[in-house]
Phi, psi and omega in degrees: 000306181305309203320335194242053152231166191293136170326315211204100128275140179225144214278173175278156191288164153223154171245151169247116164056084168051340128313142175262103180266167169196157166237139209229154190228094179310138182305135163080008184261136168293326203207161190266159174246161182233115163262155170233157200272140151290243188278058185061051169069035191230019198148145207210151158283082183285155189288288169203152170225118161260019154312303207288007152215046133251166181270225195275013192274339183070038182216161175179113163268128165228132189290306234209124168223113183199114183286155177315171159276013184218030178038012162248027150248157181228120201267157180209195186181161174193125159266120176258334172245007154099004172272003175061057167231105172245154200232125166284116161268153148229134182247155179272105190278350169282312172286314198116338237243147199271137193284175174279326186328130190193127174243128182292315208223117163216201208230191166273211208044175162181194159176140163260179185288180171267322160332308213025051178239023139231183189192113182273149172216161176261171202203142159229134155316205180256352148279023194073340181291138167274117182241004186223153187252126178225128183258122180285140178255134142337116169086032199198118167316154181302330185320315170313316184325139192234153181254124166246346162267190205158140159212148221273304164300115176266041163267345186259183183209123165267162198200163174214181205186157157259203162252183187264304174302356169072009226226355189228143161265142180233133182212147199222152193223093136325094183253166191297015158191027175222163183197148168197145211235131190233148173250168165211148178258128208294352145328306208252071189271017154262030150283170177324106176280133188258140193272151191266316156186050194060204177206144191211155196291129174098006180226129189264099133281160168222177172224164200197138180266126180232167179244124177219119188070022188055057174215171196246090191243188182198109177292141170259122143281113164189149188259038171303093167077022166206115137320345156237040167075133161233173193274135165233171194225133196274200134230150188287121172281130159230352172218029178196150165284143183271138150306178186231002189258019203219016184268196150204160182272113188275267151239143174283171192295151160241123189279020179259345172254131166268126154296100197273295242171127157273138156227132198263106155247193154352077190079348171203162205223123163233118186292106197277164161181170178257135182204132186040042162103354215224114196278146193204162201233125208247127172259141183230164159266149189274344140323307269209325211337311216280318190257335178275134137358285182093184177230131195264150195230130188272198184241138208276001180227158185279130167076015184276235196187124164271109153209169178311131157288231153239115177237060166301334187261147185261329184261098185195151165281342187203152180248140182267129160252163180221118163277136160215184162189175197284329161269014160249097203316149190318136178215122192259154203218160184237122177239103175339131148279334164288342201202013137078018180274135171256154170197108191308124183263318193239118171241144177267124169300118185252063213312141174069332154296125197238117171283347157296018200269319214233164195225162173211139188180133189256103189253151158282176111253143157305128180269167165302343174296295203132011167282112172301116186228087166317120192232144174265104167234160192227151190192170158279160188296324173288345185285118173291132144300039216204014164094005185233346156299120174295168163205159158236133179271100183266130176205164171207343169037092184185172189044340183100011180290157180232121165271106172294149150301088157243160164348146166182098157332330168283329194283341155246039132236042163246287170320350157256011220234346201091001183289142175260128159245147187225143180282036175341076196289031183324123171345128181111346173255135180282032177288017166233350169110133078136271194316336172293318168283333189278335186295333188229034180241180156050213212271009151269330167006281216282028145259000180289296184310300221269329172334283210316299208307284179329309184297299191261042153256347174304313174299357171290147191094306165276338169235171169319105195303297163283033152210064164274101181239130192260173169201122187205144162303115125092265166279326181300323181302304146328288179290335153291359176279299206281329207257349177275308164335305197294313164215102169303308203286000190286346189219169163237003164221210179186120180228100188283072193283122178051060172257175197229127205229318193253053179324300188288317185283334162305310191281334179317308198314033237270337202269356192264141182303134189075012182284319195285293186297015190213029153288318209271046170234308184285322202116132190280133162316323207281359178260130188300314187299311191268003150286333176274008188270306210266356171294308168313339204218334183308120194287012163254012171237011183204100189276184184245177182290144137337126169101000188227034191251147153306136160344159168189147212231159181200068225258159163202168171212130184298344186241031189277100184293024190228307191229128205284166169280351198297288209279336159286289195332318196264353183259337144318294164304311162303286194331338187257338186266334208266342179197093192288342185261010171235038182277300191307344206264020185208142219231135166232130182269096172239122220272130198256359155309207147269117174181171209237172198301290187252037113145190184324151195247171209032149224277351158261333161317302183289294194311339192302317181285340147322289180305336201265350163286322171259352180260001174276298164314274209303326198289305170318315185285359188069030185255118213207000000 
């Protein structure tokens, strides 16, 4: 696996404010340095190196790396054991040397000031919710810090941001299916933050600041009376919070489309959105937003992935975009905004790897509804269709989340071994758009389980009826929990990493991190129906039978804020006291360090742990 990563990597540049940043991952380093370009490529800035804070724990999350707006500061965060309690820094980019400012405890987000002599951050309780917004004045203790949101419910999270015009702070409070989102202006930043249009149940906006006709606006995503999101348009709050009746309709849903996300620059807009499993980008002029056609730009390799790069500057002609797929290394581009032209900026080295070696192709199976559940497979060209290649099935459905097909290095040295691997796109994740998530969350759930089940009997006839082995991370870890449960004979090896398992009693649990906000995803216990929704599929109430279970890989991490280690731990003791001659055949990786939820920090650290996943897979499929 290391063999296909480069001595030296280096990212494609973006500019900010007239600068060129870039990051570079220096041979035999665990983490990347942030250069800033000095002079047109004559000359380079180091930044930050984060080697250089991490300690002995050997793990290092950095939330935030983010210059000032007049470039001599740098706001940074840094986690060392992976429980994502992160301590906020500032460095002086003239000297080098990091001011006494010190906040012990912050979240992700951030934003500066227009000033850049303040600086907002997030705060989480002790259930992990970021429920508060706070502005640090620069050169002044964390004591000093003024709060400026709170939210109160505890199903939502707040998170903040700046803007591309630099001229707004944006800060939004969230439940998995209401939102509300407020500005403040980043001119003036100890003023009020004013709400855009309040918040009402079942309806999600986000906003995005624009200059249009020399008025000052705010584009709207949201799925007020469109189920895959339409564009609407705000006028900027200032000394009052806005009604939504103050909104107006820019273009409306197309219901073949998920609408994700606007970015407003200079003269042009560009719209991300989902369309036949595949996320893609429509350029628009910003005169125009409501009515032009636009020019939509696809994903440049089959079965690949498209998004946006980092694009900070509002005066610009082109957008950096980035292609991948799982055997096509990252490849960035430059794109007209008038005329949708590509133009290759960056290719990521992929040392000794040829992607013409490998296929990527996107097939349905039938679910038992009649629902089609599109799966991503992947194989070398030489690996046969034909019932006799073990796989590994992969899946994780949940949140509306979409797991793009990008680049890993790890996959083909699974994929030259003959292993098929697959991609299962299930109900409950969002590749298919809005309905692909209402469909597999709260008392539909267990479609989520029959997808999984479904894609691998689809596969039969094309890979090995008995040498099949899945896999999934956290809620996918859930679905490899439920589907072992459902049919143990169904697999031959099963690999649950930091799964969530012990479903009903987590949610009765509101002091366990993350419970509150994730009734609108699971479901509240304390309503009779919907404990019998998460009762029916929790695998720790519903074991599978003794004498007929699979190999099992089991991951846990002691310092995992998301899924406690209690719950692989304690679902591991049942399975093994519940069927004592297959105890042994169940194996738990529990990592008792420093580490993070979804495994080790740094680019040879992850791979180790890959490799040590996969030669666990290969030995089950018999593959040597």
């Amino acid at each position: 696996m290391t063999q296909r990563l480069p001595a030296t990597d280096r990212s494609v540049s973006w500019r900010y404010r007239g600068s060129s940043y870039y990051t570079r991952l220096p041979a035999e380093r665990e983490y990347e340095q942030l250069f800033r370009d000095l002079n047109n490529g004559h000359g380079e800035q180091l930044l930050l190196d984060a080697n250089l804070l991490a300690d002995s724990s050997g793990h290092l999350g950095l939330g935030m790396a983010m210059v000032s707006p007049d470039g001599t500061l740098l706001a940074y965060s840094v986690d060392r054991t992976g429980d994502e309690v992160y301590q906020l820094r500032f460095r002086d980019l003239t000297t080098g040397a990091d001011l006494a400012d010190e906040v012990a405890r912050c979240y992700y987000g951030g934003a500066w000031s227009t000033a850049s002599d303040h600086f907002f951050y997030t705060v989480h309780d002790s259930t992990y919710r970021p429920f508060q917004v706070w502005r640090h004045a620069v050169g002044t203790p964390a004591a000093d810090d003024v709060l400026v949101l709170e939210e109160q419910d505890q199903r939502f999270e707040v998170d903040v941001r700046g803007t591309r015009t630099g001229d707004l702070v944006v800060i939004w409070s969230e439940s998995r299916d209401t939102s509300e989102v407020w500005v403040l202006d980043a001119r003036r930043p100890t003023t009020v933050p004013r709400s855009v249009g309040g918040r009402r149940r079942g309806v999600e906006y986000h906003a995005e600041h624009a200059r249009l006709g020399g008025e000052e606006v705010l584009l709207l995503v949201t799925n007020d009376g469109a189920p895959e999101f339409r564009l609407a348009l705000s006028p900027v709050p200032a000394d009052a919070d806005l009604d939504h009746r103050a909104w107006r309709d820019l273009r409306p849903e197309n219901p073949g489309e998920r609408l994700e996300r606007v970015d407003a620059f200079d003269g042009h807009a560009v719209l991300t959105f989902r369309s036949e499993g595949r996320r893609r980008l429509r350029l628009l002029p910003l005169a125009a937003i409501g009515t032009a056609a636009g020019i939509v730009v696809s994903p440049a390799f089959e079965g690949g992935s498209l998004a946006l790069g980092r694009n900070e500057e509002l005066r610009t002609g082109t957008v950096t975009v980035v292609d991948s797929s799982y055997v096509q290394p990252e490849v960035w581009s430059d794109v007209d905004l008038d005329t949708g032209e590509r133009t290759e900026r960056h290719r990521r080295e992929a040392p000794g790897h040829d992607p013409e070696r490998y296929v990527s192709e996107l097939l349905t199976f039938p679910s038992p509804d009649g629902t089609a559940v599109p799966v991503t497979l992947v194989r070398r060209t030489d690996t046969p269709l034909d019932g006799t290649a073990p796989a590994l099935l992969y899946g994780y459905g949940a949140y509306e989340y979409s797991f793009e097909p990008e680049w890993d290095p790890a996959l083909p040295s699974l994929l030259d071994r003959g292993v098929v691997f697959a991609h299962a796109h299930v109900r409950g994740g969002g590749e298919l758009g809005r309905r692909w998530w209402l469909d597999g969350r709260l008392d539909r759930k267990q479609n989520t389980f029959t997808d999984h089940l479904a894609v691998a009997d689809g596969l039969e006839g094309l890979v090995h009826r008995d040498l099949i082995a899945t896999r999934g991370l956290s809620a996918g870890g859930l679905l490899q929990a439920a589907v072992l449960s459902r049919r143990p004979e169904r697999w031959r090896a099963v690999v649950a990493e930091v799964p969530f398992v012990d479903v009903v009693t987590t949610m009765f649990d509101a002091t366990v991190p993350l419970t509150v906000n994730e009734w609108d995803e699971w479901g509240d216990p304390r309503i009779k129906e919907q404990f019998d929704w998460m009762l029916a599929y929790s695998p720790y109430d519903n074991l599978p039978p003794a004498g007929s279970r699979p190999d099992l890989l089991v991951t846990g991490a002691l310092h995992d804020p998301r899924v406690m280690v209690s719950e692989p731990a304690k679902w591991v003791a049942a399975l093994r006291a519940s069927d004592p001659l297959w105890a042994g055949h169940c194996l738990f990786r529990c990592e008792t360090g420093a580490g993070a939820h979804a495994g080790p920090s740094g680019r040879f650290a992850r791979l180790h742990y890959e490799a040590e996943v996969y030669a666990w897979v290969l030995d089950r499929l018999g593959v040597y």
